[in-house]
N, C-alpha and C positions, 0 to 999 in steps of 0.2 A: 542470647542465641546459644546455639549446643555447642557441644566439643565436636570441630569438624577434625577430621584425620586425612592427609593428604600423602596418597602415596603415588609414587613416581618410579618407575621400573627404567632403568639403566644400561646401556650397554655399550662402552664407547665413545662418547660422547659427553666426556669430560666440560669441554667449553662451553657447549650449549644448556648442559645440567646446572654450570654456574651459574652464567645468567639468569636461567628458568627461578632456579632457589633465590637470587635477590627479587624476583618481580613476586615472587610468593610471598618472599617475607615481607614486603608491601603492600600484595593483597589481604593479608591475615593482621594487620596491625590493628589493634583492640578487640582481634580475635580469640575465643577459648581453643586453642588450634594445636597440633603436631603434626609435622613433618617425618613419612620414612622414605626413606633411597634404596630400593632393594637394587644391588647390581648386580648384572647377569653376566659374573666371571669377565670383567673388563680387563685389556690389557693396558691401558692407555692412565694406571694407574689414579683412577678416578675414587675410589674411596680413602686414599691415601692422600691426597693432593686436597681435595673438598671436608675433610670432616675435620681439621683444624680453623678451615675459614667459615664453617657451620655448625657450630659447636652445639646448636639447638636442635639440629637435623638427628636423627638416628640415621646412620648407614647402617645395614646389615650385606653382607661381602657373600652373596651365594657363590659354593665351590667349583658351581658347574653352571650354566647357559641353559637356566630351567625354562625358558620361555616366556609369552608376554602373559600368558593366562595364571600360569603356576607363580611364577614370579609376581603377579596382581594380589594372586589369594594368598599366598604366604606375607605379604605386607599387610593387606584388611585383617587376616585373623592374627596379628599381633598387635594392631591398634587396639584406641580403645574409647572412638569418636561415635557420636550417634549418628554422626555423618561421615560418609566416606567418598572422597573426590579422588576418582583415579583418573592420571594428569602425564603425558608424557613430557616428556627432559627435553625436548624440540620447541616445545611453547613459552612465550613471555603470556605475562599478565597483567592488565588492568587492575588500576586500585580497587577496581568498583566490582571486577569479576564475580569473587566468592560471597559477599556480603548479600550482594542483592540475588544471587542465585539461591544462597541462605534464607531470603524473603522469599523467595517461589515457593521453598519445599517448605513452608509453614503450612501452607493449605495441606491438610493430612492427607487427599486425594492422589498429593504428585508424589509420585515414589521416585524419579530422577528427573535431573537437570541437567540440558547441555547449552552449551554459548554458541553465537557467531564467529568464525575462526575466517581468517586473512592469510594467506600465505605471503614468504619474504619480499612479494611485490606491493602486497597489500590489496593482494586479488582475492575476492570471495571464495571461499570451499564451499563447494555445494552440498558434501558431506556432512555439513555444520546439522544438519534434517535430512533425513532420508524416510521411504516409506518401507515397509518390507518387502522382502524378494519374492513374491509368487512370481510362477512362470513365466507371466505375461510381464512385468513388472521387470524381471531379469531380462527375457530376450531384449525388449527395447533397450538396455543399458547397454549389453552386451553389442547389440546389433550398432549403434554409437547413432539410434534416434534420439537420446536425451540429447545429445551436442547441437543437431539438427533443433529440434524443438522444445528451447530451454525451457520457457512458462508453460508447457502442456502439462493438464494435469493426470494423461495417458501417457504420451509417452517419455515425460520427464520425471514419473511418480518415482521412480529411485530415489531423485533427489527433490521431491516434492517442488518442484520448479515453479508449479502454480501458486505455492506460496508467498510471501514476503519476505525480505532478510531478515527488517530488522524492527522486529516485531513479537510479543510475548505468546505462542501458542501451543496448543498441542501437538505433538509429532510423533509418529512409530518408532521411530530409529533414532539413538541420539550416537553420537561419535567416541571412542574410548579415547579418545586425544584430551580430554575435559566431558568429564561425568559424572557429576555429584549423586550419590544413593543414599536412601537410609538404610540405616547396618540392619535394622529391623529384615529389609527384606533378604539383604545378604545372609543371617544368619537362615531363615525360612526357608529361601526357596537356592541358597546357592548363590557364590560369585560365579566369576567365568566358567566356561566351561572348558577342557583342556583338554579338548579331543582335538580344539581347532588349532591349528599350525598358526596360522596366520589371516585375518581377515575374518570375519564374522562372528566373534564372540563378542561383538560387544550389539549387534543386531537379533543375536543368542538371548543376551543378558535382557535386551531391552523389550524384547518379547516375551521373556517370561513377567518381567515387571507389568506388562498387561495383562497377560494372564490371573496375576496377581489380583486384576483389582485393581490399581496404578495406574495414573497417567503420567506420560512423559513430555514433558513439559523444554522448547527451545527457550532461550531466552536471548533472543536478536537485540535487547536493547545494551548488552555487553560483547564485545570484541577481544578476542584474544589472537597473538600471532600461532600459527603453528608452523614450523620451517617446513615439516615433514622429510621424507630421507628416499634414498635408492627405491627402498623398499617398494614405493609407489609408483615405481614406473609401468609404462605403459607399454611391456612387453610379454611375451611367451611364460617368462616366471613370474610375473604379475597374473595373467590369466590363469598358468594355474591353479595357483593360489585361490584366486578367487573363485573357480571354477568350484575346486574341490571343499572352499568353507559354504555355499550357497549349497553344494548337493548335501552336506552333511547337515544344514540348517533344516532343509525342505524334508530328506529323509525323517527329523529327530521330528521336528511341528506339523509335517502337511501328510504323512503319512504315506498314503496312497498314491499321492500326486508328483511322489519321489521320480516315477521315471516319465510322465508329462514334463515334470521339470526338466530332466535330464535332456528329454528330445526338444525342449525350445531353447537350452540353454545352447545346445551344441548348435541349433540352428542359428542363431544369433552370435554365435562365434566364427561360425564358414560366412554368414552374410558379411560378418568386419572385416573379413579377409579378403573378400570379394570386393568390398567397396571402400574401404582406407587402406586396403594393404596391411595388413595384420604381422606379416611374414618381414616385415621389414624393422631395422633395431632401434630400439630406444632410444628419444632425444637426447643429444650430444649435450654432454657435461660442458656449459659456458667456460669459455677460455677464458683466465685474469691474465691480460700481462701487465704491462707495466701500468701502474696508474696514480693520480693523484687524488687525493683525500683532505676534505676539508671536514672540521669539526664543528660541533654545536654542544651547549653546555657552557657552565662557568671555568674561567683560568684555569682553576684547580684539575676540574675533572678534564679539560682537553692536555693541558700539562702531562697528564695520566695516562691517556690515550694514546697521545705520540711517543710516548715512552714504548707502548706497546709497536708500535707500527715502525720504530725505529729499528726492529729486529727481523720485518718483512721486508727483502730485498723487491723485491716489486713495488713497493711504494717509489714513487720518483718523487713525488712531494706532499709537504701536509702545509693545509693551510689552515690557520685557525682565526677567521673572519669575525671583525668585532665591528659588528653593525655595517659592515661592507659587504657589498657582493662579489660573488668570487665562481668560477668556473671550475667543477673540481666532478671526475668520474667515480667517484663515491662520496657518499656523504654520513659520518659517523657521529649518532645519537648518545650522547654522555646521558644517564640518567641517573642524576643523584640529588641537585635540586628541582630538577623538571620531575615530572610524573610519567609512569610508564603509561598512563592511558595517551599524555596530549603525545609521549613519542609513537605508539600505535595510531593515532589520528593522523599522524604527520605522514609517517609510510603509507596511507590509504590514499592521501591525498597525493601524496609526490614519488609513491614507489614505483610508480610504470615509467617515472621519466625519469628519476634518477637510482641507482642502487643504493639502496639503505643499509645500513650497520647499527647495531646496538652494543654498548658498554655502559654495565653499570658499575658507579662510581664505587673503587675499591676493591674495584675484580680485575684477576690480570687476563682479560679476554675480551677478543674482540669477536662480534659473530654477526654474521648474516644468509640471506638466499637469493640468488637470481631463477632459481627453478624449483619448482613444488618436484618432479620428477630425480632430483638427484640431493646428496646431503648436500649443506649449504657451505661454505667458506668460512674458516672460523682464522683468527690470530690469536693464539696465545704466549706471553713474554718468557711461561716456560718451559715451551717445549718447540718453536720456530713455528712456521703458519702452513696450511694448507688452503 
C-alpha cells in the first residue's frame, strides 16, 4: 500500500488528541504511514506534553490560530504521502479504519474516502454522507424537514437519509472529521479552501474532487468515534456560520443561483424560527456530579485508570468488576489488550444507556461525550478534570 500521511489540526484539546494518536497508531500498524499535529497556538500546553509520548508524530507548533483550512494545508504540503487523510483530535479509530479505506481508493476512479462516524453515545452522524447544498437541498436542512423526514431522499438529501449507514457507496459530500484524498488531486486542483471560516470547506473540497473526475466514495463498513466540540451547536453562531460557508460555496460553484440560494436559505431559517424556536439557547452542557465508575480491561490497564480518576473529586467510587456485575454511572473502556474497534462496538451497543469513557493503556487521560452539541469531559492525571 502507499505512504499514507495523516494530518490532524489542534487546538486545545490535549486529552482528546492523546487518545485520538494511540487509536492511530493502531490503525497504521504495518502501515507505510506518518503522522503530523499541526497546533493552532494551544494553550493547554499540547505540543509540549504529547511529543515526548509521540516521538514518531511530527508536531509542528503554529505561532498564531491559522484556522482549520490553512492549518490543513500547511500539514499536507509538508507531508510527503501519496495519500493524505485529514483527521480531527476529537476521533478514535478502528484497527480496520485506514487499511481498508486504503482498499477503496485503489480503484483509480475514487479520489476520497470518508467512514461511518458515531458520536460519544454511539449515535449515528448523519454527516458521515451528505449531498450538496443546492437551494432546495439547504432550505429543507435549514427549515429542520431533514429531522422531520430522516429516510426521504428530498427532504433529508443534506444527509442523504435515503441512503444506508453501513454500507460501501458513492456520496457527494464526505466529512473533514476522516477524509482520506490522494495528494495527486491535492497538488492539482487545491486543498481546502481558506476563504471559509468554518463549515463548508470540506463540501468545497469534496466537490471539486467531482469536478475532477472523482468519485467520493463513503465507506459505512468502518466506524469511527467522533466526540465533536461546541463548535456544533445548534444555535445563532452555529447558523451563522453555516449560513455564511453554504452562501460562499453556492456563490464560488452555482453562480447565478447565488441569490436563489440566498432567498431559500433565509426562508428556511425564518421557518426554523417559526417552528422549533430558533431564538431559543443551545442545549445545556450535561451536568457531572458526583458519580461512580466502573472499569473494563486487564488489572494492569484498570490499575492505570483509577490512578487517573483518583485525582477527579467527583468520582465517589471506582469499581473494577471481575467477571461480576456491578451498577456504576460511567463506564470506562481500558484499551490496550482489547481493540479500539470491539471498544467502538461496545459504545454503539451500550452508549444510550450507559456513559462510555475511553483510556488507552499508557496515556494519562481519560475522555468521553454525553453531547454531540458541546466538548466532551475528559480526565487528565496532569492537569485535574473537566
Amino acid at each position: 500500500m502507499p505512504l499514507v500521511s495523516i494530518i490532524i489540526v489542534s487546538y486545545n484539546v490535549r486529552s482528546f488528541l492523546e487518545q485520538c494518536l494511540f487509536s492511530v497508531t493502531a490503525a497504521v500498524a504495518g502501515l507505510d504511514s506518518e503522522v503530523i499535529v499541526v497546533d493552532n497556538y494551544s494553550s493547554d500546553d499540547t505540543v509540549k506534553t504529547l511529543e515526548t509520548r509521540f516521538p514518531l508524530v511530527k508536531f509542528v507548533a503554529a505561532g498564531t490560530n491559522l484556522g482549520y483550512s490553512k492549518a490543513n494545508n500547511l500539514g499536507w504540503k509538508m507531508s510527503r504521502g501519496e495519500v493524505v487523510l485529514f483527521l480531527n483530535p476529537d476521533t478514535l479509530l478502528g484497527e480496520g479504519a485506514v487499511k481498508s479505506s486504503l482498499q477503496i481508493l485503489e480503484d483509480k476512479e475514487v479520489g476520497a474516502v470518508g467512514v461511518r462516524m458515531v458520536d460519544g453515545r454511539g449515535v449515528f452522524l448523519r454527516e458521515s454522507k451528505r449531498g450538496f447544498p443546492s437551494p432546495g437541498t439547504s432550505f429543507f436542512k435549514m427549515a429542520g424537514f431533514a429531522n422531520f423526514f430522516p429516510k426521504s431522499g428530498i427532504f433529508a438529501r443534506y444527509y442523504l437519509g435515503h441512503l444506508p449507514e453501513k454500507k460501501v457507496q458513492d456520496v457527494e459530500v464526505l466529512s473533514g472529521a476522516f477524509m482520506m484524498v490522494r495528494r495527486q488531486i491535492l497538488v492539482e486542483h487545491g486543498g481546502f479552501d481558506e476563504d471559509f471560516f468554518m463549515y463548508g470547506e470540506d463540501v468545497d473540497l469534496s466537490y471539486r474532487i467531482m469536478k475532477a473526475g472523482f468519485r467520493n466514495v463513503y465507506n459505512g463498513m468502518e466506524t469511527i468515534v467522533h466526540f465533536k466540540g461546541e463548535s456544533t451547536q445548534k444555535n445563532a453562531f452555529y447558523t451563522f456560520h453555516f449560513y455564511n460557508a453554504m452562501r460562499i460555496f453556492v456563490k464560488k460553484h452555482y453562480g447565478e443561483k447565488s441569490r436563489i440560494f440566498s432567498d431559500f436559505l433565509g426562508a428556511g431559517i425564518w421557518m426554523k424560527k417559526l417552528v422549533a424556536g430558533f431564538g431559543k439557547r443551545g442545549a445545556k452542557r450535561p451536568v457531572r456530579g458526583q458519580v461512580s465508575v466502573a472499569l473494563l480491561g486487564s488489572e494492569a490497564e484498570r490499575l492505570e485508570a483509577q490512578a487517573i480518576l483518583e485525582s477527579d473529586s467527583k468520582v465517589k467510587r471506582v469499581y473494577l468488576p471481575d467477571g461480576k456485575m456491578v451498577i456504576a454511572d460511567e463506564w470506562v473502556v481500558c484499551v490496550g489488550r482489547g481493540s479500539w474497534r470491539e471498544a467502538i462496538v461496545g459504545l454503539e451497543r451500550s452508549g444510550r444507556h450507559f456513559r462510555f469513557r475511553f483510556h488507552a493503556a499508557g496515556s494519562g487521560s481519560i475522555v468521553g461525550s454525553d453531547s454531540s452539541n458541546h466538548t466532551g469531559t475528559y480526565i487528565t492525571i496532569l492537569s485535574g478534570n473537566a
